[in-house]
C-alpha positions as CSV (number, residue, x, y, z in Angstrom):
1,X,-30.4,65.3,13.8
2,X,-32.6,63.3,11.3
3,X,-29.3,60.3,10.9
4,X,-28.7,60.3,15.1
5,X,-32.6,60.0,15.7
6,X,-32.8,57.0,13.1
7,X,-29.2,55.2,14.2
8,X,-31.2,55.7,17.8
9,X,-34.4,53.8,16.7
10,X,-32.6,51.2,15.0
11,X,-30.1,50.2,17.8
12,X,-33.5,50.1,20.0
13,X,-35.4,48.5,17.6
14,X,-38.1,50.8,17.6
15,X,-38.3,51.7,14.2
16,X,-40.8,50.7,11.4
17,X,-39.0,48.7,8.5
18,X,-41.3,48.2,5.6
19,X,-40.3,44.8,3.3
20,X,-41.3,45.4,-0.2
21,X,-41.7,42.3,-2.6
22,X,-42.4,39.5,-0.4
23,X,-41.1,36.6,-1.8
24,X,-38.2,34.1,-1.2
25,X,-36.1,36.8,-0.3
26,X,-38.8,39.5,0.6
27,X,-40.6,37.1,3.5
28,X,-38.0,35.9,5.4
29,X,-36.1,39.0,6.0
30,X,-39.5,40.4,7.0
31,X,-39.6,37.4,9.3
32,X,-35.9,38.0,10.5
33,X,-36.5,41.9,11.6
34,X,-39.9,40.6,13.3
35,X,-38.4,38.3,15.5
36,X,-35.7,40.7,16.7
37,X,-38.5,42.9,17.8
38,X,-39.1,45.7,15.0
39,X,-42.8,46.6,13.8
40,X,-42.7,45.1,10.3
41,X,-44.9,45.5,7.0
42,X,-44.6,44.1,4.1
43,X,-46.0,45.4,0.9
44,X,-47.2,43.1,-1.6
45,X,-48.8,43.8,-4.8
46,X,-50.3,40.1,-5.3
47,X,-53.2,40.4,-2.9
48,X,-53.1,36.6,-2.5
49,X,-49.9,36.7,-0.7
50,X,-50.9,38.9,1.6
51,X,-53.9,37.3,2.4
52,X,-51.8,34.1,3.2
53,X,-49.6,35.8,5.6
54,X,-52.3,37.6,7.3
55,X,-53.9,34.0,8.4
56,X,-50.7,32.7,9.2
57,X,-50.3,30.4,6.1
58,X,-46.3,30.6,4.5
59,X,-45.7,30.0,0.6
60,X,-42.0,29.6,1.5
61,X,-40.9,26.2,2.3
62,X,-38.2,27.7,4.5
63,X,-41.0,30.2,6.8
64,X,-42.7,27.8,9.2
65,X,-46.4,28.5,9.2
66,X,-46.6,28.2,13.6
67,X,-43.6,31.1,13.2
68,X,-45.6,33.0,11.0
69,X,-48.6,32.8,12.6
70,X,-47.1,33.6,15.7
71,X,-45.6,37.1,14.5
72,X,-49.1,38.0,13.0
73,X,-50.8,37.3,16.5
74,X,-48.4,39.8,18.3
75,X,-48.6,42.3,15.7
76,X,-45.1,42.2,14.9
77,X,-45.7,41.5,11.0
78,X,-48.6,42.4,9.0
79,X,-49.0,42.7,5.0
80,X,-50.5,45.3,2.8
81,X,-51.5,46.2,-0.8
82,X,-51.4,49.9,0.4
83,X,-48.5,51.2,-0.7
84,X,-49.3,54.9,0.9
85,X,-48.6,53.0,4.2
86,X,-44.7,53.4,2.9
87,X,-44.7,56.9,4.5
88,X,-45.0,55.1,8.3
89,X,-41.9,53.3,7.5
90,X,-38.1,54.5,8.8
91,X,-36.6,52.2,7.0
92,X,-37.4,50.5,3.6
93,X,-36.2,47.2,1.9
94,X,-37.1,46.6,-1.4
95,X,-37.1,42.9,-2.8
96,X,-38.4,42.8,-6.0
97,X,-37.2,40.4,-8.8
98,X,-34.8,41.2,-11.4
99,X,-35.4,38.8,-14.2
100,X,-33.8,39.2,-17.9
101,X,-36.3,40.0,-21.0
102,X,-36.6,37.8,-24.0
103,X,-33.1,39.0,-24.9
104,X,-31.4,38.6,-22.1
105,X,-30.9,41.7,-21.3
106,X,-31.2,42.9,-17.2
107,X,-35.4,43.6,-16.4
108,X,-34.9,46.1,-14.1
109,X,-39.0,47.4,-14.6
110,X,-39.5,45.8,-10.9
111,X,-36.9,48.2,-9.4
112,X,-38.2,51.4,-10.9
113,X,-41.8,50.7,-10.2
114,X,-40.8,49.7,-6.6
115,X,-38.5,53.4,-6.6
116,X,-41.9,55.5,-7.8
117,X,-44.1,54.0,-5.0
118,X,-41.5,54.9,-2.9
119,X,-41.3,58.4,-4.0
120,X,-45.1,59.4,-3.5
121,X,-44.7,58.8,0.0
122,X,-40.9,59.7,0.5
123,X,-40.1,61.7,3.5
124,X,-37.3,62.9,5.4
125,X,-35.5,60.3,8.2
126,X,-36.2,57.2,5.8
127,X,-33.4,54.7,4.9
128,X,-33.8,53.3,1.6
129,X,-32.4,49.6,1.4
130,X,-32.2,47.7,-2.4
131,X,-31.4,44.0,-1.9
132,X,-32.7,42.9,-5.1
133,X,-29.8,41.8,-7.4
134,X,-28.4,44.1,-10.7
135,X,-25.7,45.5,-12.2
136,X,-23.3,48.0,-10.7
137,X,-24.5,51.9,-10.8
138,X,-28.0,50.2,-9.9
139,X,-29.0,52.1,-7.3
140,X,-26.6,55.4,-8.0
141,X,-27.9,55.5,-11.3
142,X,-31.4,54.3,-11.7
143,X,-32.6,54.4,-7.9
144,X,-31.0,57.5,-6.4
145,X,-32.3,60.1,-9.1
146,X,-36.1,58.8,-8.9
147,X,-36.3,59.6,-5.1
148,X,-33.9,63.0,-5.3
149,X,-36.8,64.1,-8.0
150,X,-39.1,64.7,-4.4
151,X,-36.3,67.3,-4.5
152,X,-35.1,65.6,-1.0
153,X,-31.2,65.2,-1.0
154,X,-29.4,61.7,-0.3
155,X,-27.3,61.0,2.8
156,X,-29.4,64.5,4.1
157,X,-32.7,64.7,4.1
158,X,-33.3,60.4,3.1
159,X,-30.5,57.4,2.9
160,X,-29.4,54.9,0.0
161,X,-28.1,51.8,0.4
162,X,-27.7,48.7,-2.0
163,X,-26.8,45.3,0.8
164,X,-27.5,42.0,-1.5
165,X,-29.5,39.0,-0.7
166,X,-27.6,36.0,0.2
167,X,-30.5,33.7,0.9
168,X,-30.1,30.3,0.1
169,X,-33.5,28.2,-0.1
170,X,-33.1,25.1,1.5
171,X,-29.8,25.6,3.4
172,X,-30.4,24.7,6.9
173,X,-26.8,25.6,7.9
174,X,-26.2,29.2,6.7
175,X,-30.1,31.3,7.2
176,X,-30.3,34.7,7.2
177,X,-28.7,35.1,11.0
178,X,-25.4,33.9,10.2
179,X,-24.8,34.5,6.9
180,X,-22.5,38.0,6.6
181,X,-24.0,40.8,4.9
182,X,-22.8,43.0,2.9
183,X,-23.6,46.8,3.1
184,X,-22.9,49.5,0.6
185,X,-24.0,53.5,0.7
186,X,-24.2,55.9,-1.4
187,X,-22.8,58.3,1.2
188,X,-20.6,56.9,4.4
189,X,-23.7,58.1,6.5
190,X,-26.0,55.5,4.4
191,X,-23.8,53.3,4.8
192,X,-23.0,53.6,8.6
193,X,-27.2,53.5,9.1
194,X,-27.4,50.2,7.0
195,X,-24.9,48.9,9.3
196,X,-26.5,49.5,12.5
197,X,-29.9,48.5,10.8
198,X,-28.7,45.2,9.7
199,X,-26.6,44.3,12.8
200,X,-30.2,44.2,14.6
201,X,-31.0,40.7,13.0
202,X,-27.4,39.2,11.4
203,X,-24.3,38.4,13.6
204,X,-21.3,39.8,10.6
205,X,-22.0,43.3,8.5
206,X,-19.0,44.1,5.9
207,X,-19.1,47.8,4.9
208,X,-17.6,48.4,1.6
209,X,-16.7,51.6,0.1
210,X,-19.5,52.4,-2.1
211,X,-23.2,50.6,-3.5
212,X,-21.2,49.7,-6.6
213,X,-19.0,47.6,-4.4
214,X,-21.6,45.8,-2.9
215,X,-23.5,45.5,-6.3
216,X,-20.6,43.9,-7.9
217,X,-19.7,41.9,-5.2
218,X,-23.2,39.5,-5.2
219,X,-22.4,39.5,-9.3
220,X,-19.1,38.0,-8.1
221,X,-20.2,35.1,-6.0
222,X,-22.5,33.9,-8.6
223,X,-20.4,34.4,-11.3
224,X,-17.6,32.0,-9.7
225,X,-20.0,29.7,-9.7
226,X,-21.6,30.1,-12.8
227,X,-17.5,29.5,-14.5
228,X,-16.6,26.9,-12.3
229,X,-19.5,25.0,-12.8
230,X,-19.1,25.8,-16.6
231,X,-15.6,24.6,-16.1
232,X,-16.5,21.7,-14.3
233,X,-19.1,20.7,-17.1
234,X,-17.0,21.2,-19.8
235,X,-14.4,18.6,-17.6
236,X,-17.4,15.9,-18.0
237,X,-18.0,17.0,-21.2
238,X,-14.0,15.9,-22.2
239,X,-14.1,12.8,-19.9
240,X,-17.5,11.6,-21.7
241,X,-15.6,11.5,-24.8
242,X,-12.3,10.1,-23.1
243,X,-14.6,7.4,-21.4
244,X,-14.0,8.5,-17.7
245,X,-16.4,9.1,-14.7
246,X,-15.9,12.1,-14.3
247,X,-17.3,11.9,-10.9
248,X,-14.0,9.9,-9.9
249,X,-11.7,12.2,-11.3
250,X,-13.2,15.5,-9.5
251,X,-13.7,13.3,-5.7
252,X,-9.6,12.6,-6.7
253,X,-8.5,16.1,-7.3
254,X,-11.0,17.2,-4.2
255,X,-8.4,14.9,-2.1
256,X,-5.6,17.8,-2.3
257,X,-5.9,19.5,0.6
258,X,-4.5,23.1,-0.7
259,X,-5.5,24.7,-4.6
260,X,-8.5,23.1,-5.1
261,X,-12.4,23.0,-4.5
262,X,-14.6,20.8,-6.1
263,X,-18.1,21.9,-8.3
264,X,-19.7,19.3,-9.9
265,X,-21.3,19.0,-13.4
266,X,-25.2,19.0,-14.3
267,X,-28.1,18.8,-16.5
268,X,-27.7,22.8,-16.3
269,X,-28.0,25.8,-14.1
270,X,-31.1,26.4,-12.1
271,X,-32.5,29.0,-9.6
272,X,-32.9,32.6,-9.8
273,X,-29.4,33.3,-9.4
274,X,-26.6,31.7,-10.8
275,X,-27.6,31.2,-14.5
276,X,-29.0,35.1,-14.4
277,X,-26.5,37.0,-12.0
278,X,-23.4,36.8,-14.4
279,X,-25.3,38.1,-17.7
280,X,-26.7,41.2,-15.4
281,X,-22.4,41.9,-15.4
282,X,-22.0,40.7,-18.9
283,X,-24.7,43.1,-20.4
284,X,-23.1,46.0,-18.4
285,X,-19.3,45.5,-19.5
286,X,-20.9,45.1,-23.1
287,X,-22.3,48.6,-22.5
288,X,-18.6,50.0,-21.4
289,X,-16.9,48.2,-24.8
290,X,-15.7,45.1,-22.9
291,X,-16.0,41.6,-23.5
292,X,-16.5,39.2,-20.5
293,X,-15.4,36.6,-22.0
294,X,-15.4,33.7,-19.2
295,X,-19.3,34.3,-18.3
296,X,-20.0,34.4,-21.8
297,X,-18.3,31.0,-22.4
298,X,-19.2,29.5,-19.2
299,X,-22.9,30.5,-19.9
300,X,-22.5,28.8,-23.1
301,X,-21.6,25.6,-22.1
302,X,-23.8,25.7,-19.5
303,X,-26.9,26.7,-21.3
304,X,-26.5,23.5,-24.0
305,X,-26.3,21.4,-21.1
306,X,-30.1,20.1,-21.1
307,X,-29.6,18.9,-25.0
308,X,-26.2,17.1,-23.9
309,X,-28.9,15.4,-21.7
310,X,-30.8,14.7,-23.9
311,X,-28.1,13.5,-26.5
312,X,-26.7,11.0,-24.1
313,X,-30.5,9.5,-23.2
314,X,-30.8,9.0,-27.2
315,X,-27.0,7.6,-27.4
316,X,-27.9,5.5,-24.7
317,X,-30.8,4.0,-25.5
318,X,-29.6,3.6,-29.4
319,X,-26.9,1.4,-27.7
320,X,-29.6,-0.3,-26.4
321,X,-31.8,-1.2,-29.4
322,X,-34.7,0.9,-28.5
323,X,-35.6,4.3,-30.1
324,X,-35.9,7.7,-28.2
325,X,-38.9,8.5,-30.5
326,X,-42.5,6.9,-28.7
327,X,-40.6,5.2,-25.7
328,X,-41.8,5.9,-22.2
329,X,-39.0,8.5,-19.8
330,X,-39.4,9.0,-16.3
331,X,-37.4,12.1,-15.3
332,X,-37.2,12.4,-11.4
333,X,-37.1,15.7,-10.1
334,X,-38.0,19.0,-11.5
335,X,-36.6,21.3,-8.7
336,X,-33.7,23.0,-9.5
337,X,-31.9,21.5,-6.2
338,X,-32.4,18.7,-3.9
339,X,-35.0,19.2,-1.0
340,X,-36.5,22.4,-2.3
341,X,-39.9,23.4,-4.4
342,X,-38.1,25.6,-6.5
343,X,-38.3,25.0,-10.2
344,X,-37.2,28.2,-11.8
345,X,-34.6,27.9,-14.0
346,X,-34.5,24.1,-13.7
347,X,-32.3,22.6,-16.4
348,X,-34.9,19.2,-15.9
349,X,-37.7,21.6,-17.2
350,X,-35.5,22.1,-20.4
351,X,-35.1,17.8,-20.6
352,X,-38.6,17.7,-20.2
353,X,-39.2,20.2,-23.4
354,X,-36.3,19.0,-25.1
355,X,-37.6,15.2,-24.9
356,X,-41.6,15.4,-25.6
357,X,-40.1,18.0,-28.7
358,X,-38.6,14.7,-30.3
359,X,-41.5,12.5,-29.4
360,X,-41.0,11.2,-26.3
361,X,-43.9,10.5,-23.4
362,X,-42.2,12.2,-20.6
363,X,-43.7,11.9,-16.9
364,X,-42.1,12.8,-14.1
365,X,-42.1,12.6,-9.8
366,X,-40.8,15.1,-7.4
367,X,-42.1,14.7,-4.1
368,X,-41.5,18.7,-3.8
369,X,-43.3,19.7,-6.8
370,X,-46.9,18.6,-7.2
371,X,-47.1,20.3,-11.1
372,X,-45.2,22.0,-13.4
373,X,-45.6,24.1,-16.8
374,X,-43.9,22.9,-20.1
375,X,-44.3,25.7,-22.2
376,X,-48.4,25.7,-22.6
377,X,-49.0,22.3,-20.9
378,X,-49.0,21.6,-17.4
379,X,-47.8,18.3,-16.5
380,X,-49.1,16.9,-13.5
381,X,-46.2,15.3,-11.1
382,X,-46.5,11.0,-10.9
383,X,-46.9,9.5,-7.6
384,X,-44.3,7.5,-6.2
385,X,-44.3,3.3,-6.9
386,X,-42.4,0.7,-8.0
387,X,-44.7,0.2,-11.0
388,X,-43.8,3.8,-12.3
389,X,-40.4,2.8,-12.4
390,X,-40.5,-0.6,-14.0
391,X,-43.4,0.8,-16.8
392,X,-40.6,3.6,-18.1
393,X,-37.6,2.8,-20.5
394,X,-35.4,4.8,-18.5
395,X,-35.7,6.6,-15.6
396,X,-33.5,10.2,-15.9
397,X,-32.5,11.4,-12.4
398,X,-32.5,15.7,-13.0
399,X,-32.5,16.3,-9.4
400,X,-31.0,14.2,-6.2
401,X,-33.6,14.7,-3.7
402,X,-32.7,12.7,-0.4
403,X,-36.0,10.8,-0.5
404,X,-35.1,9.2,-3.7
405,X,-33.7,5.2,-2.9
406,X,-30.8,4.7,-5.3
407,X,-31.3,0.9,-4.7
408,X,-34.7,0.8,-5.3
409,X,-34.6,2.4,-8.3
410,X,-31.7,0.4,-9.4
411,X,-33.6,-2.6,-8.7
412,X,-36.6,-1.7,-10.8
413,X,-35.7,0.5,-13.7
414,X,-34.7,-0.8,-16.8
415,X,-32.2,1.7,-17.1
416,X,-30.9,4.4,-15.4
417,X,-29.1,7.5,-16.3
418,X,-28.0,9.7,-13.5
419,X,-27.1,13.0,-14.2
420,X,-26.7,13.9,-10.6
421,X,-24.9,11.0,-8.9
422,X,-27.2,10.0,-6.7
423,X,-25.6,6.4,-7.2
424,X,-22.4,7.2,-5.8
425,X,-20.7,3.8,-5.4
426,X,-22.8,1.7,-7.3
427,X,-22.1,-0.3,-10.4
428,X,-25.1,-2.1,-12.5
429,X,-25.0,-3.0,-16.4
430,X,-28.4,-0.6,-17.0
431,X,-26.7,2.7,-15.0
432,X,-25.5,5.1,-17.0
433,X,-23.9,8.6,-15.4
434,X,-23.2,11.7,-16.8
């Protein structure tokens, strides 16, 4: 009776769903089941955040603060520090982050802590949700025996599901709604109630057989994109010593209309995701006595891409008679994608180190990101003027925000060396592209 009553609540949207880890992809699912009418906590440990949500005031640039606001006012969302409140919950989501340690191995602390403060309060008729990215056997092997030590019984007395975040930050086309999600249980009955659960607030749910499925299957998206960005760097890597723009060559090849999709090359690989997905299925094949050997080398090329930067500003301005050492580099943009606040992972935060490391007096502007830590110093973002652009000996574009004039800073700069191109179709004796 305990899986008809809960398939019952969540096709009427009367049951509780409790978001823990509110975050990028904590807050806006909370958001998400608010809107579609479920009574929504989120459990926070940082007090701050909470406090922020409960007047109203988003730290996600995607969660508008009016929308937020608006749920708090009808007592649709609320936050809490109060982690006994778990027990009121039917269904539970956690979204906590999965970082690697100092040896880049998976951290995987975030999920068992989350898993024990879910077990002091654990009860039967609960559905048990991980969305936070790992390695396959996650939630069979790490998650499932923490809550079965309340002596309850998966797919019985409680249900276990893994369904991986998609979210994109910044994507204005594909949000949470639309974006298809993928649901694996450990039992078919976990599975089914994810389903129903998750078809409340997003158009397309695809069961798979099993949470291992699922688990693997979010490694997969990233990892494609992990090689073929590897793959594409290591293209502009050949064509720098070849003496080709390699942004010609890949807009040529994207012309075939079957075979083919373009990725384009970088300062490096930034965001949560890509650069950290594919080692989380690299450290577990290691543990089974298998090399992955296309994320390892993908992740190696990718990972020396800041010093490639950094190589090609001291080549460049070595052409140039002027020495890398003392002279004065503008880097604009330290997000670790156009239009977004975002700076973890950023490959221009590497530049940055990499530069003031060999002497350099680095400043930087991006419009999204007011300051920024370099190790122990935090540099303070430049405010946007022609003056700031004339006054450095080269300006390093690390990010192509759509605020950023290409002509302007053509027309000002004494040299320019684009490592996104944001200069697409221009010429000029002082640009220089990756």
């Amino acid at each position: 009776m305990t899986f008809q009553n809960l398939k019952r609540k969540f096709k009427s949207r009367d049951a509780t769903v409790g978001v823990l880890g509110l975050g990028y992809v904590g807050l806006p699912l909370a958001c998400e089941f608010a809107r579609a009418g479920f009574s929504v906590t989120g459990f926070e440990v940082d007090a701050s955040k909470v406090q922020s949500i409960q007047k109203g005031r988003s730290y996600i640039a995607d969660i508008d603060n009016e929308d937020l606001k608006d749920l708090v006012r009808r007592e649709r969302l609320s936050a809490t520090t109060d982690f006994l409140k778990l027990r009121a919950m039917d269904a539970i989501i956690i979204c906590v982050p999965t970082p690697l340690n100092k040896t880049k191995d998976p951290d995987v602390s975030f999920i068992d802590k989350a898993a024990r403060k879910i077990t002091r309060t654990l009860r039967r008729g609960q559905l048990i949700v991980l969305e936070s990215t790992s390695y396959p056997g996650t939630t069979r092997e790490s998650v499932q025996p923490l809550l079965e030590a309340t002596g309850l019984k998966t797919g019985k007395d409680f249900f276990l599901a893994f369904s991986p975040e998609r979210i994109d930050p910044g994507n204005t086309r594909y949000r949470l709604s639309n974006t298809p999600k993928v649901v694996g249980g450990i039992t078919p009955a976990c599975r089914d109630l994810t389903v129903t659960l998750y078809s409340q607030i997003v158009k397309q749910v695809v069961p798979v057989s099993s949470a291992e499925a699922a688990e693997l299957t979010k490694l997969l998206e990233n990892t494609f994109r992990a090689v073929n960005i590897g793959l594409v760097n290591e293209i502009m890597l050949i064509c720098d010593k070849l003496g080709l723009n390699v942004w010609e060559v890949i807009e040529a090849a994207a012309t075939k209309p079957y075979g083919f999709m373009p990725f384009y090359p970088g300062p490096g690989l930034g965001g949560h995701c890509i650069p950290i997905d594919p080692l989380y299925l690299s450290w577990k094949m290691k543990s089974l006595n298998f090399t992955a050997r296309f994320i390892d080398l993908a992740g190696e090329v990718n990972s020396h891409m800041p010093e490639f930067v950094v190589e090609k500003i001291s080549r460049t301005m070595n052409d140039r008679k002027k020495a890398l050492k003392g002279s004065k580099i503008l880097i604009l943009g330290v997000a670790y994608k156009a239009d977004i606040t975002d700076v973890r992972e950023s490959p221009a935060l590497d530049v940055i180190h990499l530069l003031r490391e060999r002497g350099v007096n680095v400043s930087y502007h991006d419009p999204f990101v007011p300051s920024v830590m370099i190790g122990h110093v935090r540099l303070k973002g430049k405010p946007w003027s022609t003056s700031l652009l004339r006054s450095a000996d080269a300006v390093v574009i690390t990010t192509a925000h759509q605020s950023f004039p290409p002509d302007e800073i053509l027309r000002h700069a004494k040299l320019v060396i684009d490592t996104r191109n944001l200069m697409r179709g221009r010429t000029a004796s002082h640009l220089v592209r990756l």
